[in-house]
Steps between C-alpha positions, in 0.01 A plus 500: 500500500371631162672803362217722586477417836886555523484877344230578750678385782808696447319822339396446892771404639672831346196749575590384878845585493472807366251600709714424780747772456782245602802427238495127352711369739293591822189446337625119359621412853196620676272347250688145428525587179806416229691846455580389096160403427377787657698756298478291180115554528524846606683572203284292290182694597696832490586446124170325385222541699300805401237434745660643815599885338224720610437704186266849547308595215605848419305722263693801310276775466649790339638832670193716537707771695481881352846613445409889457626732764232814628686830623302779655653853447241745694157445308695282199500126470780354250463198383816293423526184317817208470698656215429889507694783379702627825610796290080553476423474842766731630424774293062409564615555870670775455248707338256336781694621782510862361134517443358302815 
């Protein structure tokens, strides 16, 4: 058997065991199959075969999300943004709250 033929039939011969859900040792004795070979192949295509990892393409897109915060005190709308003054805003809402 050529050495191509051979890689086929055990990248085969391992796609059915693990699609079995059985351990080695079931699967070999159900399937006549040597349990040494078997694992030696199953660790060969484990290590070296890129072909059987299912890869997802995966885009990055960057974080379009708006990170500013609205507050509504009676008629007033404040507008907060990541890295205000706190010191600000509590004396803004202050004055807010005695005018609204």
């Amino acid at each position: 058997m050529s050495e191509e033929k051979n890689l086929k039939m055990w990248r085969d011969i391992v796609e059915q065991f693990k699609k079995s859900g059985q351990n080695q040792t079931q699967w070999c004795k159900n399937n006549n199959v040597n349990l040494r070979s078997l694992n030696k192949w199953y660790n060969y295509f484990k290590k070296n075969n890129k072909e059987t990892q299912d890869w997802v393409p995966l885009k990055v897109v960057e974080d379009q999300s708006n990170t500013t915060l609205n507050i509504k005190i009676g008629n007033a709308i404040i507008e907060v943004s990541e890295g205000f003054n706190s010191k600000l805003l509590a004396e803004v809402v202050k004055v807010i709250g005695l005018t609204c």
